[in-house]
ZAMARGU-4260 file (C-alpha; in steps of 0.2 Angstrom, whole numbers, plus 5000, padded with zeros to 4 digits):
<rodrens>
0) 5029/4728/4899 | 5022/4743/4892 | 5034/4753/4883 | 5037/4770/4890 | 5035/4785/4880
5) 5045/4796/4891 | 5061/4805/4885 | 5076/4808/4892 | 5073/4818/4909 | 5086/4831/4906
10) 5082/4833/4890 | 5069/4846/4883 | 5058/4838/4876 | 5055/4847/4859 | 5067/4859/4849
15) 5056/4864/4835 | 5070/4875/4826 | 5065/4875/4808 | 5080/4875/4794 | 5081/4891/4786
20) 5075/4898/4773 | 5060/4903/4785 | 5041/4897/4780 | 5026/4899/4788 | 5017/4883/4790
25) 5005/4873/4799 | 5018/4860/4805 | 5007/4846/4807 | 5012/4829/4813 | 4998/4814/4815
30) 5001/4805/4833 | 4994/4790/4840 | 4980/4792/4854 | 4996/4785/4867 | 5005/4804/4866
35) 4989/4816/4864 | 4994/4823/4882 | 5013/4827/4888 | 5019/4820/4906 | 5035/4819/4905
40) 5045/4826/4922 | 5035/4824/4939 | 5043/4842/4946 | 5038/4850/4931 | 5022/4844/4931
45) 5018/4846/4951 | 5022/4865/4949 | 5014/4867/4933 | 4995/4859/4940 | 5000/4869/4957
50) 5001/4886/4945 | 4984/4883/4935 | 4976/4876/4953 | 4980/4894/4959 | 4973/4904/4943
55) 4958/4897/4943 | 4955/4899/4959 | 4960/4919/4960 | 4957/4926/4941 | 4944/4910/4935
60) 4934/4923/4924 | 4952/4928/4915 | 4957/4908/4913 | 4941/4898/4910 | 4926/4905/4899
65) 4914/4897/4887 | 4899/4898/4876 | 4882/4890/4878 | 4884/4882/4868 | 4899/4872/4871
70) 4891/4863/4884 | 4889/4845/4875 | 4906/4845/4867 | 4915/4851/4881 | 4904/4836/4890
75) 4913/4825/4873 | 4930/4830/4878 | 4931/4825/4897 | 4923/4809/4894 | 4936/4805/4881
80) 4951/4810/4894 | 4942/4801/4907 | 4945/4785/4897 | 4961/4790/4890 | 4970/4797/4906
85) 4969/4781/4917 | 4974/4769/4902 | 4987/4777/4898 | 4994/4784/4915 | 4986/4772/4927
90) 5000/4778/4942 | 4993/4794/4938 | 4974/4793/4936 | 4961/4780/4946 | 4943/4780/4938
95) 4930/4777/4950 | 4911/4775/4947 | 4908/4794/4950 | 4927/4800/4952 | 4941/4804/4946
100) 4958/4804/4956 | 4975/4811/4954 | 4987/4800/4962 | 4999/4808/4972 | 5018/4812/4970
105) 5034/4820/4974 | 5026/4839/4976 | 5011/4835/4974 | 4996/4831/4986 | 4984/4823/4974
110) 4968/4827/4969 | 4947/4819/4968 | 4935/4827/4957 | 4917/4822/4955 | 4914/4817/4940
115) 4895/4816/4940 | 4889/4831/4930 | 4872/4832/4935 | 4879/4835/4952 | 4897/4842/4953
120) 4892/4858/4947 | 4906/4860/4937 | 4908/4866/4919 | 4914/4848/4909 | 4929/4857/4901
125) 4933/4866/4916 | 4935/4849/4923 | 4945/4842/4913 | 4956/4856/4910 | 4960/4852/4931
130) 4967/4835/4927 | 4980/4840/4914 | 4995/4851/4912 | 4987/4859/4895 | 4978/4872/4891
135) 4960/4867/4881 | 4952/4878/4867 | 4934/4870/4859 | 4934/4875/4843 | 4916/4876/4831
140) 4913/4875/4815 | 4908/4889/4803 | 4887/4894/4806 | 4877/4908/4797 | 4884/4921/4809
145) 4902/4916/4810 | 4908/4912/4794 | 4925/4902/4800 | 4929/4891/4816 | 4927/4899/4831
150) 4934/4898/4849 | 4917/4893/4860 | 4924/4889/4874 | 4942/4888/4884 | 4952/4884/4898
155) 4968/4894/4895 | 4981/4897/4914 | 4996/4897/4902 | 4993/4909/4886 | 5008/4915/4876
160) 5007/4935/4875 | 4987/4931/4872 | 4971/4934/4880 | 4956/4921/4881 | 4943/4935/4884
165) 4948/4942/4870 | 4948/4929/4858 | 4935/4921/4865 | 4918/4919/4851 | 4930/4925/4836
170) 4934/4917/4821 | 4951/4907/4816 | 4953/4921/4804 | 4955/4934/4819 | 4962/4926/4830
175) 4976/4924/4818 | 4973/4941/4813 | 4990/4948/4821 | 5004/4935/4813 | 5012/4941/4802
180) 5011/4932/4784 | 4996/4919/4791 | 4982/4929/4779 | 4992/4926/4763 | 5003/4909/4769
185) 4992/4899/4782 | 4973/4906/4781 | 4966/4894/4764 | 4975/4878/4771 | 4971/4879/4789
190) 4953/4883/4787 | 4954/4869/4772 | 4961/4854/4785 | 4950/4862/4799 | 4934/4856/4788
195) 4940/4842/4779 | 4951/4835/4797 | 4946/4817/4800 | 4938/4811/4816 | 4946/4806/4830
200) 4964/4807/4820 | 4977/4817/4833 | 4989/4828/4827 | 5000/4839/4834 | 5012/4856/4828
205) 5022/4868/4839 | 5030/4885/4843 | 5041/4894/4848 | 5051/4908/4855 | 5063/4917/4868
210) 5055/4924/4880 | 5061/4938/4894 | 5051/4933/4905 | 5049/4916/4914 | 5031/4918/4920
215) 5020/4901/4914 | 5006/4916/4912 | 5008/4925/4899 | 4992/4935/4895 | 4999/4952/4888
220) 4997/4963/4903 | 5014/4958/4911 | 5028/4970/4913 | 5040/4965/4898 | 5060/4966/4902
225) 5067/4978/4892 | 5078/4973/4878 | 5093/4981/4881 | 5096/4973/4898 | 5097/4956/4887
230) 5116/4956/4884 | 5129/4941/4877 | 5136/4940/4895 | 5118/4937/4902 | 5107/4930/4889
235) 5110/4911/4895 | 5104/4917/4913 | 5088/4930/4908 | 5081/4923/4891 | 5070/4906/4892
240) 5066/4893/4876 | 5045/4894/4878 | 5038/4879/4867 | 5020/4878/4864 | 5015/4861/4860
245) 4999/4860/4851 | 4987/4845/4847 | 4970/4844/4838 | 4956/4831/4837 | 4940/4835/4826
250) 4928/4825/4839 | 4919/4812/4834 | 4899/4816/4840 | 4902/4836/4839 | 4911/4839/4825
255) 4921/4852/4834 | 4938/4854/4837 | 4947/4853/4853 | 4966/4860/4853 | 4978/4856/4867
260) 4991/4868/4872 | 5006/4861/4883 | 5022/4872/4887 | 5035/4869/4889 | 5050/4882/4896
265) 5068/4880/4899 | 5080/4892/4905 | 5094/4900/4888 | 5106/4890/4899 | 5101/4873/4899
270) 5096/4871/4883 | 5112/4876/4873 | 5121/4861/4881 | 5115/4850/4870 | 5123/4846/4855
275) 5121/4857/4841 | 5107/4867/4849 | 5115/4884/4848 | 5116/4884/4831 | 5100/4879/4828
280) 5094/4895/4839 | 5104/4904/4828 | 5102/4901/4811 | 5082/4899/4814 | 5085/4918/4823
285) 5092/4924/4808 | 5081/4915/4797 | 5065/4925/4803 | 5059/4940/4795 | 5060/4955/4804
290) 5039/4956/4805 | 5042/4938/4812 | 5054/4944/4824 | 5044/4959/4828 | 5029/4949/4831
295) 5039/4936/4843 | 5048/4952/4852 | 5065/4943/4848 | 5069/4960/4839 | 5077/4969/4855
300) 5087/4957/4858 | 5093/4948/4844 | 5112/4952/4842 | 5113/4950/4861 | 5106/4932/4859
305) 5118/4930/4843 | 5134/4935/4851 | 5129/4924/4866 | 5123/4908/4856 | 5139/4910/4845
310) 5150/4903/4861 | 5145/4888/4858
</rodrens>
């Protein structure tokens, strides 16, 4: 019997609370082939595919956009998650000679694509950002006129205070542009492993933060809570743990880089019944600087959260 790589089902999945003092770094973790997509609770992952099925079909422009360019190795990446999807998930994913199908489940009614690209019309990585709960960014190497990796094309319904179009055709260097401390901690050694990253090795970081507001969407032009409504009394109930898990995978006959971006979000509430997790929050909240808190709009809140995760 295969062995299952699912966690416990009421137990979030990742609590990626650093040890203080605070560093800023890459975080990255090398992962077999068997965990380079997340599918853990059925529920979760019903109303997460229902919630990108909707995007993409009212604001596609604003989720889905890509380069010219982009076309082969986005073509790369759904041939490799046509393969890996079935083998590893075969309850989930059936491969036909010219289809793809999404077995249904408990809230969810299944889906067919074609997978034929000389006749389905569709854009390879728009595909195969349709068959996952994660969001897909192509990254290219440096070329004469962008001297850094570059976003050429991405499939992005979830963002974290970010916008695709915006980011879309800019260099790692700018995209990273508003984190605070990544130009003098984290710019030389991403760009470093970016080009020196093996092949087909998977490897996976994350983020996180408290978030206000529970929306999967989170593209900048939401209404943000204001802070002081966050009080000790009701920060279980109105603050939600929002984990970004992140992959990459230098691709094999591209040489680009394809990251995956799964969340992951779980009511204040839930998450501080498990053992020691409180504190965790806590001392990684007081770890951060105040650019850091600025930067993850935790500062409104912070002695609110405090008073609240000191119950515990």
């Amino acid at each position: 019997m295969k062995k299952s790589n699912k966690p416990d089902r009421q137990r979030p999945p990742h609590f990626p609370f650093e040890d203080p003092p605070f560093r800023l770094s890459m975080g990255l973790l090398k992962i077999p082939e068997a965990e380079w997509f997340e599918i853990f609770d059925l529920k979760e992952r019903a109303l997460q595919m229902a919630e990108k099925r909707k995007l993409l079909a009212n604001i596609r422009n604003d989720v889905f956009i890509a380069d010219p360019s982009a076309i082969t190795a986005s073509a790369e990446v759904l041939n490799l998650m046509l393969k890996h999807l079935p083998s590893i998930r075969p309850e989930l994913y059936s491969l036909g000679e010219d289809t793809i199908k999404l077995e249904p489940h408990t809230m969810f009614d299944g889906d067919e694509w074609s997978t034929n690209l000389k006749t389905n019309k569709m854009h390879p990585l728009d595909l195969a950002a349709r068959l996952v709960q994660e969001d897909l960014v192509v990254m290219f190497p440096p070329e004469e006129k962008k001297p850094g990796w570059w976003l050429a094309a991405g499939s992005v319904a979830f963002p974290s205070r970010w916008s695709l179009k915006k980011k879309f055709r800019q260099t790692m260097d700018i995209i990273h542009a508003p984190v605070p401390f990544y130009k003098e901690q984290l710019q030389a050694p991403t760009n470093g492993f970016f080009d020196q990253m093996p092949v087909n090795e998977i490897f996976s970081r994350r983020n996180w933060s408290l978030h206000d507001n529970p929306s999967l969407r989170q593209d900048g032009t939401e209404e943000m809570s204001e802070g002081h409504r966050i009080t000790s009394d009701n920060a279980g109930e109105h603050l939600w743990l929002r984990v970004e898990r992140q992959t990459l995978r230098k691709l094999k006959e591209t040489g680009t880089i394809l990251f995956t971006i799964r969340i992951h979000l779980r009511q204040l509430k839930h998450v501080v019944k498990f053992e020691g997790v409180a504190n965790r929050i806590a001392q990684a909240l007081l770890a951060l600087p105040p650019e850091m808190q600025t930067y993850k709009q935790t500062d409104t809140f912070a002695d609110s959260v405090q008073n609240y995760l000191n119950q515990f």
